[in-house]
C-alpha positions as CSV (number, residue, x, y, z in Angstrom):
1,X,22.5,-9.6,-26.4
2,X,25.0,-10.2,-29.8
3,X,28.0,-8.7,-30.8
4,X,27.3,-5.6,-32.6
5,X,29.2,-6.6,-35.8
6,X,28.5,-9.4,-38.4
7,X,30.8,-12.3,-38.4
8,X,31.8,-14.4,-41.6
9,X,29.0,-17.2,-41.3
10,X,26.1,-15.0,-39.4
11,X,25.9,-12.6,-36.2
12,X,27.3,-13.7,-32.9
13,X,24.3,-14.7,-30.5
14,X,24.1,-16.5,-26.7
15,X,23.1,-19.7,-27.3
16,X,19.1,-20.9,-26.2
17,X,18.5,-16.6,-25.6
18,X,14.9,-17.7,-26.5
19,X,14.2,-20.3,-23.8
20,X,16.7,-18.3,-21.1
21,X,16.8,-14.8,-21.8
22,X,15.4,-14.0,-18.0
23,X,18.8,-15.5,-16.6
24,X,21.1,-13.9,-19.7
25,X,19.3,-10.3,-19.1
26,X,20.0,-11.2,-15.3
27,X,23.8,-11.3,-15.8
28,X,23.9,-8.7,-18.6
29,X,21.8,-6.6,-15.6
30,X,24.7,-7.1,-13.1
31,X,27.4,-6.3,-15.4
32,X,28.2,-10.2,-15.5
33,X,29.4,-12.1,-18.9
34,X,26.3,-14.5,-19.4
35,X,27.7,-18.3,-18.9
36,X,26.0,-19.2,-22.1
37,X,28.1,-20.2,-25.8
38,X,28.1,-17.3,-28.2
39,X,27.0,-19.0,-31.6
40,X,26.8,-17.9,-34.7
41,X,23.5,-17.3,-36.6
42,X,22.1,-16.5,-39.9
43,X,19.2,-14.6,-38.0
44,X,19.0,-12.4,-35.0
45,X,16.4,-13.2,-32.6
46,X,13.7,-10.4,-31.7
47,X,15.0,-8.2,-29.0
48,X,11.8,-6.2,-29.0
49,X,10.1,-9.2,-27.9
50,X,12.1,-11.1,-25.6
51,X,12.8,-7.4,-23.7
52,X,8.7,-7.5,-23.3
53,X,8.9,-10.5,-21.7
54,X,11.8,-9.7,-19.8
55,X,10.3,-6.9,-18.6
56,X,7.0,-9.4,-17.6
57,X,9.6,-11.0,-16.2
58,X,11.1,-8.2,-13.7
59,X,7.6,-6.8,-12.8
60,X,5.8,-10.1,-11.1
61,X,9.5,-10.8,-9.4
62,X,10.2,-7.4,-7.9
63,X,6.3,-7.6,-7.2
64,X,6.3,-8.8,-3.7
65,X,3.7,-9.5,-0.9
66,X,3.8,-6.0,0.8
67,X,3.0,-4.3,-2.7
68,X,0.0,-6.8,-3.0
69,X,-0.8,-5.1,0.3
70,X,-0.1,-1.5,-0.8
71,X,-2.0,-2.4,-3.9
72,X,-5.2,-3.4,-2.0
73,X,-5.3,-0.6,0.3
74,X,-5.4,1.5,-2.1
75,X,-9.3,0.4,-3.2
76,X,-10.8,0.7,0.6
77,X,-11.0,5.0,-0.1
78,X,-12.2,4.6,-3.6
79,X,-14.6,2.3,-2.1
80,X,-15.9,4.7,0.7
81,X,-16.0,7.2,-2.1
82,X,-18.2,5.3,-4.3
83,X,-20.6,4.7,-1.9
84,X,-20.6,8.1,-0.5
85,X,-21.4,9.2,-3.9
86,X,-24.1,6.8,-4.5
87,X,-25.7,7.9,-1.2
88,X,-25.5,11.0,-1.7
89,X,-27.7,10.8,-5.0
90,X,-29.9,8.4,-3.0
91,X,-30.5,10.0,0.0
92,X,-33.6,11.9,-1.7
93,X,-35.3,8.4,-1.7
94,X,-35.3,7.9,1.9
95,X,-36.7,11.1,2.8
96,X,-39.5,10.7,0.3
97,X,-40.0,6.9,1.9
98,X,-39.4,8.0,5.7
99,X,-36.2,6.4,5.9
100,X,-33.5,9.4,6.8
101,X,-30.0,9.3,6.9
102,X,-28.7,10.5,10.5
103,X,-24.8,10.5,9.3
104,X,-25.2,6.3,10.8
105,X,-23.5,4.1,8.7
106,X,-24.1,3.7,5.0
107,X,-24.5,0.2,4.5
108,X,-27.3,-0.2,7.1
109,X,-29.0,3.3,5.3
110,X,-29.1,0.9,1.4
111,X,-30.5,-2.0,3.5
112,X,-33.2,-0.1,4.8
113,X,-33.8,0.7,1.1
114,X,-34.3,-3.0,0.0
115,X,-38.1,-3.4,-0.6
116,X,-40.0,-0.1,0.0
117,X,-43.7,0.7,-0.9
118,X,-42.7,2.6,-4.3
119,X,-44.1,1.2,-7.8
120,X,-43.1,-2.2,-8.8
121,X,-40.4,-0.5,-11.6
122,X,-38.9,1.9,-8.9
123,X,-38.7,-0.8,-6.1
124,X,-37.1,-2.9,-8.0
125,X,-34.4,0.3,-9.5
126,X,-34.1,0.7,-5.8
127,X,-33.6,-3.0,-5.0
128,X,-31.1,-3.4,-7.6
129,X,-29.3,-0.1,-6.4
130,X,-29.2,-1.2,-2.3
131,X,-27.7,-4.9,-3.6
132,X,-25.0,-2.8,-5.5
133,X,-23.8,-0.9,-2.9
134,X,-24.3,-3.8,0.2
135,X,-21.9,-5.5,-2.2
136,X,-19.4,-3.1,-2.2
137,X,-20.1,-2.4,1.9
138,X,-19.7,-6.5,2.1
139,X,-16.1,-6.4,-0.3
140,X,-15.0,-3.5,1.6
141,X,-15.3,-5.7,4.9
142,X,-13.7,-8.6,3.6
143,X,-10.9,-6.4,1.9
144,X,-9.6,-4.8,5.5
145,X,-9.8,-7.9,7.1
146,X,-7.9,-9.5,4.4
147,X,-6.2,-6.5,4.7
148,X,-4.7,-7.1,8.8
149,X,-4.3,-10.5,8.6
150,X,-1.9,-9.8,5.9
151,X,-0.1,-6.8,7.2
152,X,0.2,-8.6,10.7
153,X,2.1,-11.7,8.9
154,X,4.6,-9.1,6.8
155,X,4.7,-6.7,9.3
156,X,4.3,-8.8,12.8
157,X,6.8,-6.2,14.8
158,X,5.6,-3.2,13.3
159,X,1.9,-4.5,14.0
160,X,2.7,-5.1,17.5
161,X,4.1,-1.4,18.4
162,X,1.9,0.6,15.9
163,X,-1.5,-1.9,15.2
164,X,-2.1,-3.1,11.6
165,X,-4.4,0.0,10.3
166,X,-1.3,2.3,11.0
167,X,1.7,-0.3,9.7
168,X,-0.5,-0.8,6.4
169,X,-0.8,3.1,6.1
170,X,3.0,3.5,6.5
171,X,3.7,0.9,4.3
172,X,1.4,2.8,1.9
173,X,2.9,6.2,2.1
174,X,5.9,4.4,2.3
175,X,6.3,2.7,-1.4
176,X,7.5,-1.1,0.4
177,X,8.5,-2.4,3.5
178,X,12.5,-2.3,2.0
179,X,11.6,1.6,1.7
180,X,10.4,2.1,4.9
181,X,13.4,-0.2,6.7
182,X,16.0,1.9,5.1
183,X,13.9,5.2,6.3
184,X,15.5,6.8,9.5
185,X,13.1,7.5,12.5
186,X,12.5,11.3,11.5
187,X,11.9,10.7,7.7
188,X,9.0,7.8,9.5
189,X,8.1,10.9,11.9
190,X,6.8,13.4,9.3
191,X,5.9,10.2,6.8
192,X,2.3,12.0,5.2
193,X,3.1,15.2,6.0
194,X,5.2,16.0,2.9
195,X,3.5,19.4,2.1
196,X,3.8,20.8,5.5
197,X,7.6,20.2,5.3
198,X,8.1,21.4,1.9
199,X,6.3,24.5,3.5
200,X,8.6,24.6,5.8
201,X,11.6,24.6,3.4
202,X,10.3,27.3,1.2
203,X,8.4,29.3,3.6
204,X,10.0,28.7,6.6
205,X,6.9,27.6,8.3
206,X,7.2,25.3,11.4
207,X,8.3,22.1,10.6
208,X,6.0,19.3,11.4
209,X,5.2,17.1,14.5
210,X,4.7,14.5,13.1
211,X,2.5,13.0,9.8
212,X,0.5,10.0,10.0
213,X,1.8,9.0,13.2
214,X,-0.5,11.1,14.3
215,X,-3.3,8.4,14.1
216,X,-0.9,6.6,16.9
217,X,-3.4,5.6,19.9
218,X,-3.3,8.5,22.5
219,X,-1.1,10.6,20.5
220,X,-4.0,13.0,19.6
221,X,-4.9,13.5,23.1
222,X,-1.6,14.9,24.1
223,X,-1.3,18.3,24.3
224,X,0.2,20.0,21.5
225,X,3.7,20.7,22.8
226,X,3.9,17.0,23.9
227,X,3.1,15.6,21.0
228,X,6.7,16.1,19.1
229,X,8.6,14.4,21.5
230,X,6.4,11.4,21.5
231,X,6.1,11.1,17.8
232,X,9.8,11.0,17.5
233,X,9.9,8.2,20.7
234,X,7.2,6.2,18.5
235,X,8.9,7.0,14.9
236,X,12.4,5.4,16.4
237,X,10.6,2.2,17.9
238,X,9.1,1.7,14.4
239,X,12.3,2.4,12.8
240,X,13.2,-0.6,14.1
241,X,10.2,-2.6,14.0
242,X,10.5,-2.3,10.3
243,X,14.7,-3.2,9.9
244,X,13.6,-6.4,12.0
245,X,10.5,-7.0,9.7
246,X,12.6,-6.9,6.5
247,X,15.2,-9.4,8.4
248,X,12.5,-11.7,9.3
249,X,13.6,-11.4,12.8
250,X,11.0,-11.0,16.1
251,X,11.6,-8.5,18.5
252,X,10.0,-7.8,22.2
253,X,7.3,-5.3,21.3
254,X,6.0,-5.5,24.8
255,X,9.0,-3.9,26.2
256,X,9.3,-1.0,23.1
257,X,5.5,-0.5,23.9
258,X,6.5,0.5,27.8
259,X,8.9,2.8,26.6
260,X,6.6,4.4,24.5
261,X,4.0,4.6,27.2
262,X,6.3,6.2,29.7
263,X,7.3,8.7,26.6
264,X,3.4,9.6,26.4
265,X,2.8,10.0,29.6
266,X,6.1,11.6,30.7
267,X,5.2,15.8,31.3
């Protein structure tokens, strides 16, 4: 951010880099001469430092809404393993206490826990246990709900051909929503099913149908040699779900949805 060589009265700085070194490093970034006065100065200023700070500076600006998104989705499976593993230790209780685990949900199995006939330490163990994980059953709840209302305002075209739980996954597997707007429809088609295509590369394996997509409602249903030609029908409509969502633009979903429909159903 100076000259590299010593001038007569000091070193040759931008003016202010202290108080503006986000725009300077901006220019510098760009391959643009900084519109700041070089000056000179008996002292250089700490480019350790401010490149810290830059760098502070890049991460919360290139950290947009849809990595927030990407970034919260990525705690609901660490969640569900948490509190498989908890009931899994736990499940012992209940069988001594009566109260058996029939592969129900979780959350309503540590409820059931809350206040059994067990001495006072071990109730209250117990007590403190079931609170632990109906707190993490109650912040997993709130986190996919948080979870679709967000997606559905990023993603509001993708949502409407795909549903939020698959756009958030794509987005996921994805890296952002600029990734997955600049992916064409077959990269989208076999998006999560990277190791079956490497496979496929080295071993020369058949390729894949289709990766995640394959959680697309009634896409599992089809028969097998159906389901290719449907996944790529759905991969192109969310090809360009995504472009429209990264232009902020709406599109008629209704209308990409009967087309997808007649591509299911067509034998």
């Amino acid at each position: 951010m100076w000259y590299g060589y010593p001038r007569p009265m000091g070193f040759g700085v931008f003016s202010n880099i202290e108080e503006e070194y986000s725009r300077i490093f901006d220019d510098l970034r760009n391959g643009k001469i900084p519109e700041a006065e070089i000056v000179d100065r008996p002292d250089l200023p700490d480019l350790r430092a401010l490149m810290i700070e830059y760098a502070k500076y890049r991460v919360k600006k290139e950290f947009r809404e849809d990595q927030y998104v990407r970034k919260f989705y990525s705690l609901v499976p660490e969640i569900n393993k948490s509190i498989n593993l908890i009931l899994e230790k736990v499940m012992t209780f209940g069988l001594i206490t009566g109260i058996n685990y029939n592969s129900d949900d979780p959350c309503r199995f540590f409820t059931n826990l809350e206040g059994l006939d067990l001495p006072e330490d071990i109730s209250s163990m117990m007590t403190q246990i079931s609170s632990s994980v109906t707190g993490l059953c109650a912040m997993r709840s709130s986190l996919v709900q948080f979870l679709s209302e967000r997606v559905r305002t990023i993603m509001p075209n993708t949502c409407g051909i795909a549903g939020e739980d698959l756009a958030t996954e794509l987005l996921f597997h994805a890296g952002s929503l600029r990734n997955l707007a600049l992916m064409p429809a077959s990269s989208i088609q076999v998006l999560g099913a990277e190791k079956a295509l490497f496979k496929h590369f080295v071993s020369g394996t058949p390729p894949p149908k289709h990766g995640i997509l394959f959680h697309y409602k009634g896409l599992s249903s089809l028969p097998a040699r159906r389901r290719g030609r449907a996944a790529r029908v759905i991969a192109g409509k969310i090809a360009i779900a995504c472009r429209a969502d990264l232009a902020g633009t709406l599109l008629d979903t209704d209308r990409m949805l009967h087309q997808i429909r007649e591509a299911m159903n067509r034998k």
